[in-house]
C-alpha positions in Angstrom: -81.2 -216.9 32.1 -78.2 -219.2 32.9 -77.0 -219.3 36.7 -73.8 -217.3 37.1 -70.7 -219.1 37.3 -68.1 -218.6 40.2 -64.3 -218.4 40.5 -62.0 -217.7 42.7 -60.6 -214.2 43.4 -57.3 -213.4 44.9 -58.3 -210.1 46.5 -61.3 -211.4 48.2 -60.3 -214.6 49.0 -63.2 -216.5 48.0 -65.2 -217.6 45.2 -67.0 -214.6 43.5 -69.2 -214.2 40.8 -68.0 -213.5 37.2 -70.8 -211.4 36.8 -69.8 -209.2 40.2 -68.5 -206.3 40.9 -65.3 -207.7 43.2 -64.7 -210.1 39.6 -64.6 -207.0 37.7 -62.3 -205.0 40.2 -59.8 -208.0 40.1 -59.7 -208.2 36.6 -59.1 -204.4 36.3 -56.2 -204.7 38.5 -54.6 -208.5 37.2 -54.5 -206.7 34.1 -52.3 -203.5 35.4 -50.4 -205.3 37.5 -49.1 -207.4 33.7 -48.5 -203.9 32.5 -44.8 -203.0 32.4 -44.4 -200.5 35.1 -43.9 -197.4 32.6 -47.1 -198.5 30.7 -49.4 -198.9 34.0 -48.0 -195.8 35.4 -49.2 -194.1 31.8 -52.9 -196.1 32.1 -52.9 -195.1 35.7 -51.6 -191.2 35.6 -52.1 -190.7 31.5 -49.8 -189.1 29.4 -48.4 -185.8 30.2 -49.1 -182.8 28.2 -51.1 -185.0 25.7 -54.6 -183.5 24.3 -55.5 -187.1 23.1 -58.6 -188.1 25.0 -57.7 -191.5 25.5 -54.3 -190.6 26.9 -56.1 -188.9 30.0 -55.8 -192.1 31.7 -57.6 -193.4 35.0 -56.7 -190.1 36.6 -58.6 -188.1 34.3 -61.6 -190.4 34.0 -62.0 -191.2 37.5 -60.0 -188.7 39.2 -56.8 -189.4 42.1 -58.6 -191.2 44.6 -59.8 -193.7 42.5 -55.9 -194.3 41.1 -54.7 -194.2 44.7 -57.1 -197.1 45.3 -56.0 -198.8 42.3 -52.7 -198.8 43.2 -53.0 -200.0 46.9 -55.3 -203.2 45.5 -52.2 -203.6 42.8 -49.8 -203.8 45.6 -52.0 -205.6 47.2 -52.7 -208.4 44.7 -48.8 -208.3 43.9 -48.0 -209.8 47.3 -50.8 -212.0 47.7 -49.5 -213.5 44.0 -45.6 -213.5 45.3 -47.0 -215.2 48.2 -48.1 -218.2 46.2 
């Protein structure tokens, strides 16, 4: 089994695993904060009066506090990222 590799993560402000948890949160939230804000809002909140199960969005998969935490570490990352 090959050793896991490291990199650095913006939100924890160290090196992490790839193969972590904290890797996989910061990649979740990199890629909604690239979203245009209308599109993340729709992968965060899904798509109102839509029966499509894929347009339930975060919201209906994991349920509001998981999209309330989503958007704090977007915010989050934001700054850190305007920050430099």
């Amino acid at each position: 089994m090959p050793a896991p590799s490291f990199t650095w993560s913006d939100l924890a402000g160290r090196e992490v695993s790839t193969a972590s948890e904290e890797w996989r949160l910061e990649c979740e939230v990199a890629y909604l904060l690239s979203l245009p804000l209308p599109k993340r809002n729709a992968m965060l909140d899904g798509v109102t009066g839509s029966t499509d199960r894929d347009a339930r969005g975060i919201k209906g998969v994991r349920g509001e506090a998981a999209v309330v935490a989503l958007r704090a570490q977007i915010q989050r990352l934001s700054e850190i990222r305007k920050r430099g």
